[in-house]
N, CA and C of each residue as an Amber inpcrd file, in Angstrom:
protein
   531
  84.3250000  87.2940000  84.3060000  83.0130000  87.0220000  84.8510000
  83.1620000  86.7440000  86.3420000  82.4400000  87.5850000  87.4450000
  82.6890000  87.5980000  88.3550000  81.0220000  86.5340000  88.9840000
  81.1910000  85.6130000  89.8710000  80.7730000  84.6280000  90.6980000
  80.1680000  84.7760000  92.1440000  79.5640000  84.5340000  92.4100000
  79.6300000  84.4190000  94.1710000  79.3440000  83.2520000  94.5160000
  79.4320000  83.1150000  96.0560000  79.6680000  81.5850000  96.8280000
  77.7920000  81.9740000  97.0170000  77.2750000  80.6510000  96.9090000
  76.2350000  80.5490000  97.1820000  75.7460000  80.5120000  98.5940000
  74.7280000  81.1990000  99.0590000  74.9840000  81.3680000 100.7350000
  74.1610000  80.3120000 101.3430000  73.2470000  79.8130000 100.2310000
  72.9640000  78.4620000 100.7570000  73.3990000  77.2140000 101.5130000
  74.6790000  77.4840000 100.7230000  75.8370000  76.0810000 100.3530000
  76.7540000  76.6570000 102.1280000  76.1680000  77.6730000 102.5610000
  77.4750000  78.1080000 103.6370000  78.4020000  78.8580000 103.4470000
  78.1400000  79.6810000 102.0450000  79.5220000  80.6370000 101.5790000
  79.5150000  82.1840000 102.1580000  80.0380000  82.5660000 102.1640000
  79.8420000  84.2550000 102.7370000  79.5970000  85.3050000 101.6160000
  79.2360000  84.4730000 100.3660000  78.5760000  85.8240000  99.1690000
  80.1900000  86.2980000  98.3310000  81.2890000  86.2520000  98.9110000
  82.1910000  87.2840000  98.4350000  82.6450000  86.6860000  96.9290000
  82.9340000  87.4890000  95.7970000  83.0730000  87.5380000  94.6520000
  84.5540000  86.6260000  94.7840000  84.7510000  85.9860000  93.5020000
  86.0510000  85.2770000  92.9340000  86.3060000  85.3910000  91.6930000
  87.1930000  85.4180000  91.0450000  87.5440000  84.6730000  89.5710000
  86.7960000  83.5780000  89.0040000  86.3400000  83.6830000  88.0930000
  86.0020000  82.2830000  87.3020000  87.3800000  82.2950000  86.1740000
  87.8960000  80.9830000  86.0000000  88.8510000  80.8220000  85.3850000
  88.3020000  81.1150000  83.9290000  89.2860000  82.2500000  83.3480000
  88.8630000  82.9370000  81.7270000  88.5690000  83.6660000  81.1300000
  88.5330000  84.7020000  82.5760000  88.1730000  85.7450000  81.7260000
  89.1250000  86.2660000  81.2100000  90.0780000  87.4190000  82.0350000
  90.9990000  87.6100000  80.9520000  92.2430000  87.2380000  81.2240000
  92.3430000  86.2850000  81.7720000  93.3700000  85.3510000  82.4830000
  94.3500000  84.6550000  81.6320000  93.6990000  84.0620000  80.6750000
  93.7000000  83.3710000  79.6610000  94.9330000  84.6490000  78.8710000
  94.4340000  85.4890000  78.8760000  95.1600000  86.4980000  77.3090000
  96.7060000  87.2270000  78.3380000  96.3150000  87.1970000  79.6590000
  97.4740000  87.5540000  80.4850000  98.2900000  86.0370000  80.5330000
  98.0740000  84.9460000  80.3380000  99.0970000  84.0600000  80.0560000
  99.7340000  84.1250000  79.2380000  98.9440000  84.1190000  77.8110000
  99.4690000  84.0120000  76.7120000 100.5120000  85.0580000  76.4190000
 100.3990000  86.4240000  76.9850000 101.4010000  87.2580000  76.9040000
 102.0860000  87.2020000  77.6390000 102.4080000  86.3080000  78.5300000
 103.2940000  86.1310000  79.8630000 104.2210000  84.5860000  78.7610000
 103.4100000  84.0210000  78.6180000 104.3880000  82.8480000  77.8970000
 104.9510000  83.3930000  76.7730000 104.5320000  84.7040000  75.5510000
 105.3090000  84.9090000  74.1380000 106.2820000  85.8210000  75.0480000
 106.2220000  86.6810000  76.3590000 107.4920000  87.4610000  76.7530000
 108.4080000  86.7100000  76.9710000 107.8070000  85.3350000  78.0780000
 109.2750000  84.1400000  78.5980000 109.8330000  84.3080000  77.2500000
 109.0060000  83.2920000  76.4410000 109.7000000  82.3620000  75.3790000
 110.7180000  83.7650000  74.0420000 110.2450000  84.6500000  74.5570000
 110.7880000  86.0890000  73.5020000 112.1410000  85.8320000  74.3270000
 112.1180000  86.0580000  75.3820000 113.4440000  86.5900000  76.5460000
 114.3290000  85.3400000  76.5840000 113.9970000  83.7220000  76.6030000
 114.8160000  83.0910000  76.3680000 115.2820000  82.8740000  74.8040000
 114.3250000  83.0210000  73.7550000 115.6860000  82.8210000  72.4640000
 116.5150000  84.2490000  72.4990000 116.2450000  85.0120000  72.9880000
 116.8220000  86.2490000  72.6200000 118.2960000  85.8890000  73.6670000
 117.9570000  85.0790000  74.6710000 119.4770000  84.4780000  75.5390000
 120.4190000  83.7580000  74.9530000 119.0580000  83.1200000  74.5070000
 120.0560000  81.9520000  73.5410000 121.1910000  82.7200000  72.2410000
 120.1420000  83.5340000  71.8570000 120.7270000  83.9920000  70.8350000
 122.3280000  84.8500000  71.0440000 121.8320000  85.5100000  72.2840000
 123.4770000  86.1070000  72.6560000 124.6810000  84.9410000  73.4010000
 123.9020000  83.8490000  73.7810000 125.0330000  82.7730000  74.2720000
 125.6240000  82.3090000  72.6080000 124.6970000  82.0370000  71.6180000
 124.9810000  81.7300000  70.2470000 126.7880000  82.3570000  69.6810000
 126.7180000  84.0620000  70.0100000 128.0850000  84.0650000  70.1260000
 129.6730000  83.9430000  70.4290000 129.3420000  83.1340000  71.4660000
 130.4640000  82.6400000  72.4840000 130.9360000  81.5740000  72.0380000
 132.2380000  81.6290000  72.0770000 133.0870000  80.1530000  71.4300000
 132.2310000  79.0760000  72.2910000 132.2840000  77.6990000  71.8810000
 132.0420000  76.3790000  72.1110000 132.6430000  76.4210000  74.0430000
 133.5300000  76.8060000  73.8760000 134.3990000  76.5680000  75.3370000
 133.6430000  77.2570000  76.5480000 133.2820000  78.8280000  76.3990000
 132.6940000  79.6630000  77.3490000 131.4710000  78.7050000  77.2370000
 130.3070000  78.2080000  75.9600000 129.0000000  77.9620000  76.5600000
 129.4360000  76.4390000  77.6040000 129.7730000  75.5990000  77.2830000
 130.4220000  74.4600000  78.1390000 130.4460000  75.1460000  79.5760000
 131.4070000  76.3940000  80.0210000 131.9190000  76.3470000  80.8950000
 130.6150000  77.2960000  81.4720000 129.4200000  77.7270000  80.8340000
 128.2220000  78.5070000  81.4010000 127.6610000  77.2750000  81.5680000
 127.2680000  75.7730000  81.3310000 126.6510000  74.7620000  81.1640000
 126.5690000  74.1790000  82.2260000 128.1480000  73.7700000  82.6390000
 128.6440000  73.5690000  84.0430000 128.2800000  74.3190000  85.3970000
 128.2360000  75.8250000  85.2480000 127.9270000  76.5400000  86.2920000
 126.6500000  76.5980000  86.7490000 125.9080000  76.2470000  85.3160000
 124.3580000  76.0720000  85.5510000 123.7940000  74.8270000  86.3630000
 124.5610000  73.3820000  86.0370000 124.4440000  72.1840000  86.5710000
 125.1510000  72.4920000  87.8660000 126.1630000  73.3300000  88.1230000
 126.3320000  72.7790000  89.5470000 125.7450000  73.8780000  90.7350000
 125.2930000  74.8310000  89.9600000 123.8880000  75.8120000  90.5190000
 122.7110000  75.1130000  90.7880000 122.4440000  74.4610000  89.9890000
 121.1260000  73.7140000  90.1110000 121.3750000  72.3730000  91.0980000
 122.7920000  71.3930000  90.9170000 122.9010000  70.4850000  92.2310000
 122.6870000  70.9410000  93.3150000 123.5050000  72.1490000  93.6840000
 123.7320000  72.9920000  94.8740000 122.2320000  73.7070000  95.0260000
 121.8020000  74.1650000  94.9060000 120.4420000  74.3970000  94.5870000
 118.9610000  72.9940000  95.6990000 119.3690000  72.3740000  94.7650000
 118.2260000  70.9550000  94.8300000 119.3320000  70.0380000  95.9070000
 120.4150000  69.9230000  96.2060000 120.4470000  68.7050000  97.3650000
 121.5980000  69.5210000  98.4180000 121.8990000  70.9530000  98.5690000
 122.1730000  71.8140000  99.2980000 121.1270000  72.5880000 100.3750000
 121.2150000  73.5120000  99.3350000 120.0710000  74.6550000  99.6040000
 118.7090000  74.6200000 100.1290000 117.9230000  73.9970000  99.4390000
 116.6090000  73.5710000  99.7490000 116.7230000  72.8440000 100.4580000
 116.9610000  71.7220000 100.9300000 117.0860000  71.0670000 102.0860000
 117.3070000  71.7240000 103.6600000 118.5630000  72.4470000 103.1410000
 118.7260000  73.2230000 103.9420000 117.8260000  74.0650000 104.7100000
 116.9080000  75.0390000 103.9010000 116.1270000  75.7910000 103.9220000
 114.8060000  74.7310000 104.4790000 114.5190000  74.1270000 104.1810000
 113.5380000  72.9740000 104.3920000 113.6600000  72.8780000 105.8940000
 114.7060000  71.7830000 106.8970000 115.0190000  71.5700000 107.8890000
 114.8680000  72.6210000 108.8520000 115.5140000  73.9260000 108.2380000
 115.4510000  75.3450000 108.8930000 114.0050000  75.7520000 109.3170000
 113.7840000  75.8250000 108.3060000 111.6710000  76.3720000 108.1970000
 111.2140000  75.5390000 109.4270000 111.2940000  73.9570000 109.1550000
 110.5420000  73.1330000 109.9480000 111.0520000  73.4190000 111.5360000
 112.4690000  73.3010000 111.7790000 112.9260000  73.8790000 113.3280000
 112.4570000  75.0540000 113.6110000 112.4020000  76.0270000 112.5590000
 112.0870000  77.5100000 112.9250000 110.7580000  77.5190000 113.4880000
 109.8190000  76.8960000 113.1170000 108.2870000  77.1730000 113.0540000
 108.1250000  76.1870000 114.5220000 109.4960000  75.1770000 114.7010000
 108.8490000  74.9250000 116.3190000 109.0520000  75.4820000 116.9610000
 110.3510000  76.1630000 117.1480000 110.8070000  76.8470000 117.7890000
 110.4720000  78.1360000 118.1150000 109.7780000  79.0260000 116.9840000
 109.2480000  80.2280000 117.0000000 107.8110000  80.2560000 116.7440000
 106.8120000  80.6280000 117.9500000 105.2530000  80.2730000 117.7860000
 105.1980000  81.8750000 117.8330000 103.8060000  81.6750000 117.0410000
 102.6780000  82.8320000 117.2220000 103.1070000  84.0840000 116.0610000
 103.0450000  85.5740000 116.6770000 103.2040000  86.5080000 115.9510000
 104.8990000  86.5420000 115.3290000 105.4670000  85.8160000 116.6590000
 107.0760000  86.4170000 116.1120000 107.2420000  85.5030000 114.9390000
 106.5840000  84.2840000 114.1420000 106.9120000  83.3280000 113.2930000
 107.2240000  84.5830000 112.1620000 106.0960000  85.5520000 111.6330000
 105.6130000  85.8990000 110.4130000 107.6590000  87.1790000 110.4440000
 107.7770000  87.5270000 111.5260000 108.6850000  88.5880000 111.1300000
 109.9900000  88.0010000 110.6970000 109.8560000  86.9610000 112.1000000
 111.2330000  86.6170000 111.7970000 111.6500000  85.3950000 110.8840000
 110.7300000  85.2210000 110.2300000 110.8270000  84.8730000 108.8320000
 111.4960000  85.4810000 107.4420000 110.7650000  86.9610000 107.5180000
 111.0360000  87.9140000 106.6440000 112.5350000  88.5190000 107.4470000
 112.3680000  88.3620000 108.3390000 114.0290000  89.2120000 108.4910000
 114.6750000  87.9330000 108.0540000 114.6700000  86.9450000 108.0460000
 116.2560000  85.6040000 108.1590000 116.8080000  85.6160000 106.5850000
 115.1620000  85.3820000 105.5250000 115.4000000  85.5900000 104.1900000
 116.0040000  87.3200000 103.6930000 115.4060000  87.8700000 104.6370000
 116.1120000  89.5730000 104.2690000 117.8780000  89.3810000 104.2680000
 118.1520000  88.9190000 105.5160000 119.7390000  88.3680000 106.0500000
 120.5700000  87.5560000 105.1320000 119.6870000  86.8440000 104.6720000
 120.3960000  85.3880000 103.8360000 120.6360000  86.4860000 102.4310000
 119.4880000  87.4900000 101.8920000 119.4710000  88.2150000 100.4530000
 120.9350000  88.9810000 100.7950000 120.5760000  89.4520000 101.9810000
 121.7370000  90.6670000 101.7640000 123.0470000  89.9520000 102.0040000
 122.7160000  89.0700000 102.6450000 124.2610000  87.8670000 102.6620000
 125.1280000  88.0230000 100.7000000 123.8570000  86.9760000 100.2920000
 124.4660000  86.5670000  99.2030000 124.2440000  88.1450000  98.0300000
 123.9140000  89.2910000  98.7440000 124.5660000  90.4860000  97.8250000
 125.3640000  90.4600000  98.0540000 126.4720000  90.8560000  99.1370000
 127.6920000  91.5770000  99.8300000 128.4270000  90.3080000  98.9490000
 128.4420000  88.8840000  98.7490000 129.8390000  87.8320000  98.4360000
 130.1410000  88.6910000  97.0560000 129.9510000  89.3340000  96.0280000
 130.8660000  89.7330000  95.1090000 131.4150000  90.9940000  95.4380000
 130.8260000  91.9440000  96.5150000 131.7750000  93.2950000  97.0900000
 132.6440000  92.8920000  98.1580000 132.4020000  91.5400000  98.9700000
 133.8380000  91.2880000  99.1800000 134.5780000  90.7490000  98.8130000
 134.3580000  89.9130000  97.8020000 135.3860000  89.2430000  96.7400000
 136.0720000  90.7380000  95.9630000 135.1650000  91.4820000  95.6260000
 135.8890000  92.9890000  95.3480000 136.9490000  92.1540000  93.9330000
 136.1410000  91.7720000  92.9310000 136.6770000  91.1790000  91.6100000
 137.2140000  92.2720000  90.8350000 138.3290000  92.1870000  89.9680000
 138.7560000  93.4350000  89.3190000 139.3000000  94.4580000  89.7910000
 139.9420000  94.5440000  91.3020000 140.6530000  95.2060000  92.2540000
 142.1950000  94.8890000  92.1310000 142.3820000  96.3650000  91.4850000
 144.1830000  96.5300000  90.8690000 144.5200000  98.1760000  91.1590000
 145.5940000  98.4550000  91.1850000 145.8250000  99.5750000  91.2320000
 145.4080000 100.4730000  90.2130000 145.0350000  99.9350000  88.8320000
 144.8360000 100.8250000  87.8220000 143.3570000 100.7600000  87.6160000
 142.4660000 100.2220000  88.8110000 141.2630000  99.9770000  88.4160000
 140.5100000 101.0160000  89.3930000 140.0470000 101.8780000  89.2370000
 139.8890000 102.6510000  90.5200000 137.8710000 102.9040000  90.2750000
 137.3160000 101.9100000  90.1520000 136.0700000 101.7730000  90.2460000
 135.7130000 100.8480000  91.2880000 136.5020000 100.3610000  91.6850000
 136.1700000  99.3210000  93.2520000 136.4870000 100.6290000  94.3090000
 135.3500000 101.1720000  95.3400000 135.8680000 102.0880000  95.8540000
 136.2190000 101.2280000  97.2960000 137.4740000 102.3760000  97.8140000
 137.6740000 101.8690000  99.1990000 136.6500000 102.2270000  99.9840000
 135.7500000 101.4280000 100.5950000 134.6250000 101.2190000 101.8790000
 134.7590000 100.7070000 102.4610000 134.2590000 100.7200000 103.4860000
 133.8600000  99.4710000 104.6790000 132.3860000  99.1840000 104.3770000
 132.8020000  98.5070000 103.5690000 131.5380000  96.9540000 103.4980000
 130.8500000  96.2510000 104.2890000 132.2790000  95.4170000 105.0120000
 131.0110000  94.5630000 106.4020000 130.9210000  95.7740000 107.1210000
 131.0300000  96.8680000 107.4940000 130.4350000  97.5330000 108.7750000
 128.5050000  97.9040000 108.2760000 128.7410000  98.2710000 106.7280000
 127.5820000  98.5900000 105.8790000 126.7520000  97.2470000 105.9070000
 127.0640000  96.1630000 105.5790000 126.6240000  95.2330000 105.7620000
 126.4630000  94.7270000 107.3600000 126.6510000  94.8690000 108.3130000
 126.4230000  94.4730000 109.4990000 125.0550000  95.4790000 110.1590000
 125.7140000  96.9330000 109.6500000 124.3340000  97.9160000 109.7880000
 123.2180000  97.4080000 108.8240000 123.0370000  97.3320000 107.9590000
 121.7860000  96.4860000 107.2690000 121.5470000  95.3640000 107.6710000
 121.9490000  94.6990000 107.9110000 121.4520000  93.2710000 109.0240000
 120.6760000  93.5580000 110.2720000 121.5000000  94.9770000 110.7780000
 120.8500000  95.2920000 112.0620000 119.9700000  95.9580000 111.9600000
 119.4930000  96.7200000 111.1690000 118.5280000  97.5160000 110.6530000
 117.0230000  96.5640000 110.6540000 117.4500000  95.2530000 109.8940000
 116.2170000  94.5210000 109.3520000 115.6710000  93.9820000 110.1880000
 116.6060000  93.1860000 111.8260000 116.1820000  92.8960000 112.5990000
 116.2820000  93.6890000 113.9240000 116.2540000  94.3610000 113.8800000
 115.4510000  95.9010000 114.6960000 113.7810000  96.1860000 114.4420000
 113.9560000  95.9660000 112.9140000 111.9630000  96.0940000 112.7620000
 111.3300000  95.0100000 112.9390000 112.1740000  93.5820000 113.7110000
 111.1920000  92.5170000 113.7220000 110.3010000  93.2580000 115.5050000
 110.6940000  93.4860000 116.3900000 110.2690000  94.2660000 117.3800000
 108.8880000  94.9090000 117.2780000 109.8650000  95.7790000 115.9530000
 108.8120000  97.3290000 115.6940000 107.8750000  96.4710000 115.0470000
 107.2890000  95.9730000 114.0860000 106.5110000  94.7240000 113.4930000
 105.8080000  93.8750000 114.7010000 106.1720000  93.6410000 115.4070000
 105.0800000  92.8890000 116.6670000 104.8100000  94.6100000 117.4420000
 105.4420000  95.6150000 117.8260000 104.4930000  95.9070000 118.7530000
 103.1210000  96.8750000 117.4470000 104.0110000  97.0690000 116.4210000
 102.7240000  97.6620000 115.4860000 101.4420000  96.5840000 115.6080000
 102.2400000  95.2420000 115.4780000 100.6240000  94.5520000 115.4300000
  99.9790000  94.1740000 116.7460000 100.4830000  94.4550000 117.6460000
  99.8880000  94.2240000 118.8440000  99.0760000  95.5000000 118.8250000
  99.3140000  96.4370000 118.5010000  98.6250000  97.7960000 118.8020000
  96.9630000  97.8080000 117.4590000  97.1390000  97.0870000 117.0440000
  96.5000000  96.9240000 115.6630000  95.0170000  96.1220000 116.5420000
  93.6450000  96.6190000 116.3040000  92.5510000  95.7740000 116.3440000
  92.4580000  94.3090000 116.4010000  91.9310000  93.5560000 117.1020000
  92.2620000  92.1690000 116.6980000  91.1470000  92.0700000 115.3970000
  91.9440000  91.4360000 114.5690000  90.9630000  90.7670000 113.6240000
  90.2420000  89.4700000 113.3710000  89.3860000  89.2270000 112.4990000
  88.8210000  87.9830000 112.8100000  89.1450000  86.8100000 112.9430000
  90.1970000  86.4060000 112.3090000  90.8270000  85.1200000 111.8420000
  91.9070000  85.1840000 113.2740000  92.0520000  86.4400000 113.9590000
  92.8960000  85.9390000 115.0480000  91.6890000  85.6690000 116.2350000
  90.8510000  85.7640000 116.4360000  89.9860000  85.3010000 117.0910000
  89.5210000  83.5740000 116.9400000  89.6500000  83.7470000 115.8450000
  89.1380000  82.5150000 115.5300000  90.1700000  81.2810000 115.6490000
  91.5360000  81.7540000 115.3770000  92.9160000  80.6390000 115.8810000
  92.8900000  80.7170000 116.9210000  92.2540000  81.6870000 118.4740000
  92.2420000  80.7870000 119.7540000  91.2120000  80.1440000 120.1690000
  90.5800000  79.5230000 119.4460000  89.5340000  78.9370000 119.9350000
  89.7560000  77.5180000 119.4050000  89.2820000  76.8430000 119.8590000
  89.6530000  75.2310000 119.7540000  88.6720000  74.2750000 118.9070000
  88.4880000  72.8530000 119.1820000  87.8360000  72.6470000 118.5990000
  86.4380000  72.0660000 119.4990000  86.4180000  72.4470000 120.3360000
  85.3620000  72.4530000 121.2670000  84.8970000  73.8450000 121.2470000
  84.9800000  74.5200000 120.8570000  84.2550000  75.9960000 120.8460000
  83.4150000  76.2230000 119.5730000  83.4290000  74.9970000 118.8330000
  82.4640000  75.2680000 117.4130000  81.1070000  74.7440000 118.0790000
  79.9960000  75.1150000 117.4990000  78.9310000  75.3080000 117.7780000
  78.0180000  74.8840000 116.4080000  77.2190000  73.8510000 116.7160000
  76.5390000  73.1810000 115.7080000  76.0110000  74.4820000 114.7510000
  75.4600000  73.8310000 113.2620000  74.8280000  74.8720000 112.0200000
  73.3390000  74.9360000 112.5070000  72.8480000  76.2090000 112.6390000
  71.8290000  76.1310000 113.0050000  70.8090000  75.4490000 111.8620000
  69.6040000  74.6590000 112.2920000  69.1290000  73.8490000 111.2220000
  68.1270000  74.8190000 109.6530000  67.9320000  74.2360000 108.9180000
  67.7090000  74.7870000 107.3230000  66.4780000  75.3020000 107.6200000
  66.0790000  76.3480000 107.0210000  64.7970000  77.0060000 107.2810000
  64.2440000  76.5950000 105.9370000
């Protein structure tokens, strides 16, 4: 069931969700897939001696420490310096490039750990990795550039009009007819 903002009230008319319509039946099949996909985990951890689930138990707890009083913090402090440090259009790119950097970071740690590398194993191929990995880094932040001058070239839109103006530039509601 679709709604509008009353234009009385000051709304601009545009349509929303009312919570229920079929929202409701896209949960419910979103919660029987989770809850399908975790016993079906469980069920294959079920085969593993006592020792391996312990030692998956552990990796999980110290994923999740590292996680919650590492990582996020980390990421936290970062964001907050980043966003003083970097105003305006360049915030939005070079955002998406740092997390692009950090993804492709933590792809490349098991191709250079290069696990299962023996002479009789000849599915680890010989590459150059970091050069591949240094070109994809450079790649991602090369389009933070191309990404500001596309949007500089781009129409201004409304909402950027409206972030330079202050708060002395609002202008009383004209009165109720």
């Amino acid at each position: 069931m679709t709604a509008a903002h009353d234009e009385d009230d000051g709304g601009d008319a545009t349509p929303f969700q009312q919570p229920g319509d079929g929202l409701m039946v896209v949960r419910i099949v979103l919660l029987v897939a989770g809850l399908a996909a975790g016993l079906y985990g469980a069920w294959l951890l079920w085969e593993f001696p006592v020792v391996i689930i312990v030692r998956i138990a552990v990796w999980a707890g110290v994923g999740l420490a590292l996680h919650d009083f590492v990582f996020a913090p980390l990421c936290a402090a970062l964001g907050f310096t980043g966003r003083k440090l970097i105003r305006g259009r360049w915030w939005t790119p070079v955002t998406v490039a740092g997390l692009c950097t950090v993804v492709l970071g933590l792809l490349a740690i098991p191709v250079f750990a290069k696990p299962g590398l023996r002479p009789d194993n000849l599915t680890v191929l010989n590459r150059d990795y970091p050069l591949g990995l240094w070109v994809s880094i450079a790649v991602v932040w090369a389009c933070v550039p191309i990404y500001y001058v596309i949007v500089r070239r781009l129409p201004v839109r409304q909402y950027e009009a409206v972030e330079r103006e202050g708060a002395d530039d609002v202008q009383g509601q004209p009165p109720p007819v």
